[in-house]
C-alpha positions as CSV (number, residue, x, y, z in Angstrom):
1,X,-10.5,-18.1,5.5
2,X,-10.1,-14.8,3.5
3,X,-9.0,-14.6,0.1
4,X,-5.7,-12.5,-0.8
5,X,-5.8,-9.3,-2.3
6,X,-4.0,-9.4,-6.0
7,X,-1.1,-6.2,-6.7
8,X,-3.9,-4.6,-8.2
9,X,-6.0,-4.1,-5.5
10,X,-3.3,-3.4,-3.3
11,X,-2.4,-0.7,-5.6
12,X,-5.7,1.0,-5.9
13,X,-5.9,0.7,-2.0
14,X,-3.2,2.8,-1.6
15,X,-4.0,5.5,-4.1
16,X,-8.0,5.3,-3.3
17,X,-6.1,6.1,0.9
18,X,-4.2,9.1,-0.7
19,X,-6.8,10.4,-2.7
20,X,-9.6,10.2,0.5
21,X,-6.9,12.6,2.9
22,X,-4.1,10.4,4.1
23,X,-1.3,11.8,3.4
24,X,1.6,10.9,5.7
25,X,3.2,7.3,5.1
26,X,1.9,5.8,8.2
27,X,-1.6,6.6,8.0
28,X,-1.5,5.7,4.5
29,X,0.4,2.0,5.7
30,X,-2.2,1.7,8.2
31,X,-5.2,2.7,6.2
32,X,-4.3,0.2,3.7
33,X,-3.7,-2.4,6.2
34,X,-0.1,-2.9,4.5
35,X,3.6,-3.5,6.6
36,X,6.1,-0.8,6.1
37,X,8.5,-2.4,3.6
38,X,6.0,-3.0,1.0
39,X,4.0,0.3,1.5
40,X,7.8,1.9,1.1
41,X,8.1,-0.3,-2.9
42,X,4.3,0.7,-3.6
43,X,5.0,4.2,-2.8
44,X,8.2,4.6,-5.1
45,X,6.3,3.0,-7.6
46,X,3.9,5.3,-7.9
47,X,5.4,8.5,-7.3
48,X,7.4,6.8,-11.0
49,X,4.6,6.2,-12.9
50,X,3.4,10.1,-11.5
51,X,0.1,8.7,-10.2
52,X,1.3,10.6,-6.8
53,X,3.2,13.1,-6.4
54,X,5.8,14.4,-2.9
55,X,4.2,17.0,-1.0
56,X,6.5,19.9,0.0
57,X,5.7,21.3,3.8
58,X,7.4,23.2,5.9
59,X,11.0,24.8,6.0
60,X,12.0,24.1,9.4
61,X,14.5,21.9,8.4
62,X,12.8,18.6,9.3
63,X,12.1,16.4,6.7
64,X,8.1,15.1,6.2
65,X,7.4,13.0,3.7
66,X,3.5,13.3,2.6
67,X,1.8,12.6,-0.6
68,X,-1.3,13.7,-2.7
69,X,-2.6,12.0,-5.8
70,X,-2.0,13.1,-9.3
71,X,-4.8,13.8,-12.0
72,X,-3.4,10.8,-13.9
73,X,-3.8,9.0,-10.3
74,X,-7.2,10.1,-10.0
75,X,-8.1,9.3,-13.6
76,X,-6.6,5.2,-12.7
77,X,-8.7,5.1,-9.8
78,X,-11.6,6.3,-12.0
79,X,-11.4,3.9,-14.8
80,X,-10.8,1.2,-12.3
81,X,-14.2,2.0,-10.3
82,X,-16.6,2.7,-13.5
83,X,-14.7,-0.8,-14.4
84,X,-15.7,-2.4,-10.9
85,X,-19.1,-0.8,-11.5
86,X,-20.0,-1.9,-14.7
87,X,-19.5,-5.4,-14.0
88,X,-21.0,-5.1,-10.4
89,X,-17.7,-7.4,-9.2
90,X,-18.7,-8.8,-5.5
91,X,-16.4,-10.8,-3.2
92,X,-16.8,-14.1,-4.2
93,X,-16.9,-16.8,-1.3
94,X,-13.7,-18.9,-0.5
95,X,-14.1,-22.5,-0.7
C-alpha cells in the first residue's frame, strides 16, 4: 500500500516538473502523475503566488498555454531540497 503524497509535495512536484523542461500543461499533468482538474487549481495557484510565470509563444493566433518557473520558484524549490537534505528525510514504510 503506498502512502499519499501531502499538498506540499504535490506542489514541489509540479514546480521541480516545470523547472526540469516541462512546460506545456499536459506533460507537466503527466510528469507529476496528477489528473487534469487539480493540475488546472495547482497551476493558478502558483502563477498567484509568482513561483511560475505564463510563457508567451507564438502569434499565429492560437492560444498555447506553457510555463517556466520564477526565481522566487526556483529559490522554494531550493530551500525545500537543502531542507530535505539536511535532515536526510527517506520514505518511511507503511504499516
Amino acid at each position: 500500500m503506498s502512502s499519499r503524497r501531502s499538498k506540499v509535495e504535490i506542489y514541489l512536484t509540479v514546480l521541480k516538473a516545470i523547472r526540469d523542461g516541462e512546460s506545456r500543461p499536459t506533460r507537466i499533468m503527466y510528469s507529476a502523475n496528477l489528473s487534469w482538474k487539480p493540475l488546472t487549481q495547482i497551476l493558478d495557484s502558483l502563477e498567484k503566488e509568482e513561483l511560475i510565470k505564463p510563457i508567451e509563444e507564438g502569434c499565429d493566433g492560437r492560444s498555447k498555454n506553457r510555463y517556466g518557473i520564477t526565481e522566487k520558484g526556483e529559490s522554494v524549490l531550493g530551500y525545500f531540497e537543502k531542507t530535505k537534505e539536511i535532515f536526510e528525510i527517506e520514505s518511511l514504510p507503511v504499516y
